[in-house]
C-alpha positions in Angstrom: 32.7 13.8 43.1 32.2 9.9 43.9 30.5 8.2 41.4 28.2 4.8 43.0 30.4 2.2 41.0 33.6 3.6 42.7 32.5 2.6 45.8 30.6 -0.6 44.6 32.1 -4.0 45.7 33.4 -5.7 42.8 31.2 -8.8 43.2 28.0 -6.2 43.5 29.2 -4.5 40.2 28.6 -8.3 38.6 25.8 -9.0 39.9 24.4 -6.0 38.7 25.5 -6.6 35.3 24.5 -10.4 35.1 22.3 -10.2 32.5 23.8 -7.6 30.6 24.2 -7.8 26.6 27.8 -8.4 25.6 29.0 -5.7 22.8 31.5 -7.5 20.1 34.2 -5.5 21.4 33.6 -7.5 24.9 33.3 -11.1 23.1 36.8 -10.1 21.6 38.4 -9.6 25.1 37.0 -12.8 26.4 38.7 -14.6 23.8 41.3 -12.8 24.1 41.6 -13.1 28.0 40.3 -16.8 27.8 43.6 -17.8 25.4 45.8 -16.4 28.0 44.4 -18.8 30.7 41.7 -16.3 33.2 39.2 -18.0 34.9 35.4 -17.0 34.3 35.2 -15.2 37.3 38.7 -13.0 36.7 37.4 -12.4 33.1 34.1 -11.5 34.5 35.5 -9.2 37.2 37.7 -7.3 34.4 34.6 -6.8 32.7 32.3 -5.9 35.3 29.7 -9.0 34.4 28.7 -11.8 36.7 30.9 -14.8 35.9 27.8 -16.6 34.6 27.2 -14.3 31.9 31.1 -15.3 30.8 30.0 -18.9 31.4 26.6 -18.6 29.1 28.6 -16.7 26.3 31.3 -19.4 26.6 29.1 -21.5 25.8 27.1 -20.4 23.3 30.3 -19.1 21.6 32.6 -22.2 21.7 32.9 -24.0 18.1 34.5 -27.5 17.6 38.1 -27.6 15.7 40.0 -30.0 13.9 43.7 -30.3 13.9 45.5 -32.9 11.8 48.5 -34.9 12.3 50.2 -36.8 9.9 52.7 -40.0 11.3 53.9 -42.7 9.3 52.1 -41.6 6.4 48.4 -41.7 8.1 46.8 -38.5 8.9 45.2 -38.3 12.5 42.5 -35.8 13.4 42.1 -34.5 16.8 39.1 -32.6 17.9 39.1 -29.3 19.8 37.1 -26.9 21.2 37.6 -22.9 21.6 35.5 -19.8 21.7 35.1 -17.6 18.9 33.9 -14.2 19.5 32.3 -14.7 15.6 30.1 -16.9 16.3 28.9 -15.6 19.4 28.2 -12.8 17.9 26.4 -14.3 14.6 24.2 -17.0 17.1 23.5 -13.6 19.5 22.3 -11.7 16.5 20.1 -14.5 15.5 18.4 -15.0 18.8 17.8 -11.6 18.9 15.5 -11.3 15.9 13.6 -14.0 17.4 12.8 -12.4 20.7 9.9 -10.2 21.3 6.6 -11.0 19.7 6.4 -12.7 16.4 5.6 -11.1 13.0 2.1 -11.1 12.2 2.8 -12.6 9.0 4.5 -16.0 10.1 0.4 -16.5 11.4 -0.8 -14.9 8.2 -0.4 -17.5 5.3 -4.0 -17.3 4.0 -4.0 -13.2 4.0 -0.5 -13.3 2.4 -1.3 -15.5 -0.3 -4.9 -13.9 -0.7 -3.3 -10.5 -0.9 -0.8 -11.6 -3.5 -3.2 -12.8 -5.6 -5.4 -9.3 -5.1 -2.5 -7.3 -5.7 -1.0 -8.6 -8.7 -4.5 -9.3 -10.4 -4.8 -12.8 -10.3 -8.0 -13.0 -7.7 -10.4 -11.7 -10.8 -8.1 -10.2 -13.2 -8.1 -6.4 -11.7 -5.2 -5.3 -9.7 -5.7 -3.7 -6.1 -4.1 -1.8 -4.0 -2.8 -2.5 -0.5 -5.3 -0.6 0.7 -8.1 -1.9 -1.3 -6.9 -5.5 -0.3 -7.0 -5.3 3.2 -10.8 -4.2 2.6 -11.3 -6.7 0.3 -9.6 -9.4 2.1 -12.0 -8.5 5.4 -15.2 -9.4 3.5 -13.3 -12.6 1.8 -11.8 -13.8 5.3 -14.0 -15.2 8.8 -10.6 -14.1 10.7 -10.0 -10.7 10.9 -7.2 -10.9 13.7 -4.9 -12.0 10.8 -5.0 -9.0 8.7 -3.2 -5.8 9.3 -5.1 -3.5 10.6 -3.2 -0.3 8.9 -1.9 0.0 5.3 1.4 1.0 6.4 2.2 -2.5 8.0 1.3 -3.7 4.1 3.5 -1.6 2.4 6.3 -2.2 5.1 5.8 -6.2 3.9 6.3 -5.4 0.8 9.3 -3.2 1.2 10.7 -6.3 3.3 10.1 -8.8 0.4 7.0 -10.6 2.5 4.8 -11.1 -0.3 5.5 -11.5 -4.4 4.3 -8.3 -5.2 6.7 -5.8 -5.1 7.3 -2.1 -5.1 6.8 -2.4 -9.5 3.8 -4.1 -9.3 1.7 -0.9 -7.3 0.4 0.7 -9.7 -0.2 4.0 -7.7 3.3 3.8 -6.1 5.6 4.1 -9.2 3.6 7.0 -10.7 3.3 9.6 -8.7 5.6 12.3 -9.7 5.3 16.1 -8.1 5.2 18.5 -11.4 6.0 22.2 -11.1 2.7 24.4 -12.2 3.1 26.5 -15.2 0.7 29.4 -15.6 -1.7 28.7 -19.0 -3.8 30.6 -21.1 -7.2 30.2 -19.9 -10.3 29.7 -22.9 -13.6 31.0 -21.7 -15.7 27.9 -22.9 -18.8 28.9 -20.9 -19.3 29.3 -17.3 -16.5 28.6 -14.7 -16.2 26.1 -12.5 -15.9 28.3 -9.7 -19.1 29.4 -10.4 -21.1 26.1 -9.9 -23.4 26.2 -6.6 -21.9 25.8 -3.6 -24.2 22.7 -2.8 -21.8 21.1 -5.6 -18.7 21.9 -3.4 -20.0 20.8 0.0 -20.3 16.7 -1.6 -23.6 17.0 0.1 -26.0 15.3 -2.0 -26.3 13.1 -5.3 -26.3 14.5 -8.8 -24.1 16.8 -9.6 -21.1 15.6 -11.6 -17.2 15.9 -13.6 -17.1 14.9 -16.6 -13.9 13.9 -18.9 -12.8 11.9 -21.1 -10.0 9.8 -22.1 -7.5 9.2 -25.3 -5.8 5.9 -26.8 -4.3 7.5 -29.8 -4.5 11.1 -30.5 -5.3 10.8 -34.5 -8.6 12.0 -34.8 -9.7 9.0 -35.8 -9.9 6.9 -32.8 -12.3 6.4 -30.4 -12.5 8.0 -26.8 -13.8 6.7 -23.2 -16.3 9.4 -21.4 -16.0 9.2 -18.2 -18.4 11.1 -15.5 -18.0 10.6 -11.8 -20.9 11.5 -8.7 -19.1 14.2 -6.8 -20.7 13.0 -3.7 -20.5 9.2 -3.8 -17.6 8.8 -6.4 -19.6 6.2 -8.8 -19.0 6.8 -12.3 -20.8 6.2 -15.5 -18.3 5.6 -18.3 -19.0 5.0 -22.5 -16.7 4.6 -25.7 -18.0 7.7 -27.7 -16.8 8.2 -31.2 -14.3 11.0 -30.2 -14.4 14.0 -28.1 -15.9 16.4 -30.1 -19.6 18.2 -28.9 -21.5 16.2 -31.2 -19.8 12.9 -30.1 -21.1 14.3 -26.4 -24.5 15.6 -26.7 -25.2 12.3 -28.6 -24.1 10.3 -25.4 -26.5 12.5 -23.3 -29.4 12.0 -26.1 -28.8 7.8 -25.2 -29.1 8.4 -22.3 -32.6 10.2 -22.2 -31.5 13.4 -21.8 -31.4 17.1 -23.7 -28.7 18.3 -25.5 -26.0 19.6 -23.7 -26.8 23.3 -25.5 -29.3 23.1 -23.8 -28.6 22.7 -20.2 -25.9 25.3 -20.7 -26.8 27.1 -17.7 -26.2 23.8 -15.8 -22.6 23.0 -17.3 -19.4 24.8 -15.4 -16.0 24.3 -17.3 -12.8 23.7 -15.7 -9.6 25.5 -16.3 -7.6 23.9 -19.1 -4.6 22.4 -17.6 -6.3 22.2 -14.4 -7.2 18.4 -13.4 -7.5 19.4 -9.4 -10.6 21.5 -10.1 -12.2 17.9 -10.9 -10.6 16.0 -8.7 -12.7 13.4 -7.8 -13.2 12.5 -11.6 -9.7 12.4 -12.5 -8.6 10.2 -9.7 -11.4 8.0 -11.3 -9.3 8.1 -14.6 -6.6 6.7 -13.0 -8.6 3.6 -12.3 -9.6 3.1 -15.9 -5.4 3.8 -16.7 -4.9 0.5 -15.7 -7.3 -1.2 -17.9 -7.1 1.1 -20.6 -3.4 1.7 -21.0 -1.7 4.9 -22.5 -0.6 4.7 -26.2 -3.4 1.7 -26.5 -6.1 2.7 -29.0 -9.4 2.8 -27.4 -10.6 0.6 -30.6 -9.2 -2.1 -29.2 -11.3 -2.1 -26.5 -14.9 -3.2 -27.0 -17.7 -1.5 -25.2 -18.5 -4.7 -22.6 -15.1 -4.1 -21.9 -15.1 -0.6 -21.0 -18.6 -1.3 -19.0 -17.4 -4.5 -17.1 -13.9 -2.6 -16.0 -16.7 0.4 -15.1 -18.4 -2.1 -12.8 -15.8 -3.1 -11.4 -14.7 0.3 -10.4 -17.9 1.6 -9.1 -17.6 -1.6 -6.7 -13.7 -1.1 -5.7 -13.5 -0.9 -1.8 -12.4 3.0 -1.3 -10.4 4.1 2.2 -12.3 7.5 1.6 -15.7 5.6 2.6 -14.0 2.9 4.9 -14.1 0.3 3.0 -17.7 0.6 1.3 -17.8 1.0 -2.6 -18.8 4.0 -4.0 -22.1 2.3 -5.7 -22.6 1.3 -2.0 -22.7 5.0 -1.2 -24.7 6.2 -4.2 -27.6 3.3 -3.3 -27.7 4.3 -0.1 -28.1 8.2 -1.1 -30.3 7.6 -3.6 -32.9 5.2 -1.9 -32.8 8.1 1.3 -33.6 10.9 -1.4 -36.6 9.0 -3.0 -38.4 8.4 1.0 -37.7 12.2 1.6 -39.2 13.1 -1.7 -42.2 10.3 -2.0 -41.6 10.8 -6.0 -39.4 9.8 -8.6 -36.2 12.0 -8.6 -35.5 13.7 -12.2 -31.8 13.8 -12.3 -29.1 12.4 -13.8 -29.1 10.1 -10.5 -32.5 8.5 -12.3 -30.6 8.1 -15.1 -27.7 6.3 -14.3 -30.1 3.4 -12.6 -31.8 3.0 -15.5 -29.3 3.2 -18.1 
């Protein structure tokens, strides 16, 4: 069988190859051949290039020598030139990762530095995550062009050193761990969770709601952080209680205008122990209030204003899950549709949580 470069002309074969990328093994043969005297084109022609490619690499590969005589005690230098395949190579490589398009982020000074500051907490003191700082850098910004438009170009920035923040400073990023399930005793506290109406499931309208709390020290005698999150929209209402007993509880509901939780019973569905998934939504809410309210850190030492402001703040985060919007933009907008439908005040805990 005849292959088409066995019958190619020699000069044809160049030509075809004029523009071809020299491997290093090739740069080392034209030094090699250059040292023993061959012309461009007889280097060229050994390696099937166009002789102008040998020409251009010559060029961009030949590095200025010094040799040194000494004569009558003085030392004479004499300049020289010769190709090194190294630094062909190295200036080759170079020019590479210039070509093509350039980086978003040699145009992107003001998002970088805007995103650093998001990130690592020193725009207003709460950290945020990539996600939640392209969002926020969107509203902050007139030029959107400049921003990444997915999350994965941020994180691949970070992984390449582009910003300060690093992989450490995510907060999200360093804690996920995968934990093998372990079956558990399960106490009957009242009615199931997978008993609640299915209206609840479907995240179809405001007012129905997780409810948890969380721990500094586990001594009894310190305080604890209630947290309860809108199933639908996400926005939470969050108080320091006395501790995480019913009484503690029910008197949070009686501040707020509202009955005993004994009696709305009937309305209360209790999640497995051990089983954070079945109230997702609230627990992923938790992890917001982490950062601010570290493990090991007594809730004590946090005051109330606190709790509230870092509450705020949360409720007004920029989720992905809604695009972008806040989840007290979502609740607003719920809410204010629910009242027009209804022509009357609504008698929830929806009411509730605008008015508290």
């Amino acid at each position: 069988m005849t292959h088409l470069n066995d019958t190619m002309p020699t000069n044809l074969l160049a030509t075809h190859r004029k523009y071809a990328h020299l491997t290093k093994e090739e740069r080392v043969m034209i030094a090699t051949l250059k040292s023993q005297g061959l012309s461009n084109r007889a280097i060229g022609r050994q390696l099937g290039v166009n002789h102008q490619t040998i020409n251009n690499e010559l060029k961009r590969g030949t590095v200025r020598q010094i040799r040194r005589q000494k004569f009558n005690g003085k030392t004479y230098d004499y300049p020289y030139h010769i190709y090194s395949y190294e630094a062909g190579q190295n200036i080759y490589l170079k020019c590479h990762q210039r070509s093509g398009r350039p980086r978003l982020y040699y145009r992107s000074k003001r998002f970088l530095q805007l995103a650093d500051q998001l990130m690592l907490g020193e725009f207003d003191e709460h950290r945020y995550s990539p996600q939640a700082a392209i969002y926020k850098a969107r509203d902050l910004m007139s030029d959107d062009s400049l921003i990444p438009k997915s999350v994965v170009t941020l994180y691949q920035w970070i992984n390449d050193g582009v910003f300060r923040t690093s992989n450490l400073d995510l907060f999200e990023k360093t804690k996920r761990k995968h934990h093998q399930s372990h079956p558990q005793a399960k106490k009957c506290l009242g009615p199931n969770i997978a008993q609640r109406p299915q209206v609840a499931d479907q995240r179809s309208e405001i007012g129905h709601w997780e409810l948890d709390t969380i721990q500094g020290h586990k001594d009894g005698k310190d305080s604890v952080v209630l947290v309860m999150t809108d199933r639908f929209s996400r926005v939470n209402i969050t108080r320091k209680i006395a501790g995480k007993t019913a009484h503690a509880v029910n008197q949070f509901f009686i501040n707020l205008r509202f009955s005993e939780l004994t009696q709305v019973h009937d309305h209360v569905f209790y999640a497995d122990p051990c089983s954070p998934w079945e109230r997702g939504s609230n627990e992923i809410n938790n992890r917001f209030l982490r950062k601010e309210i570290t493990k090991g850190q007594a809730v004590n030492d946090y005051s109330s204003a606190q709790i509230i402001a870092t509450n705020n703040w949360m409720n007004h985060y920029p989720r992905a899950i809604f695009n972008g919007r806040s989840a007290m933009d979502v609740y607003c907008k719920a809410f204010y549709q629910e009242t027009s439908r209804s022509h009357q005040p609504i008698t929830n805990w929806s009411v509730l949580f605008i008015s508290a």
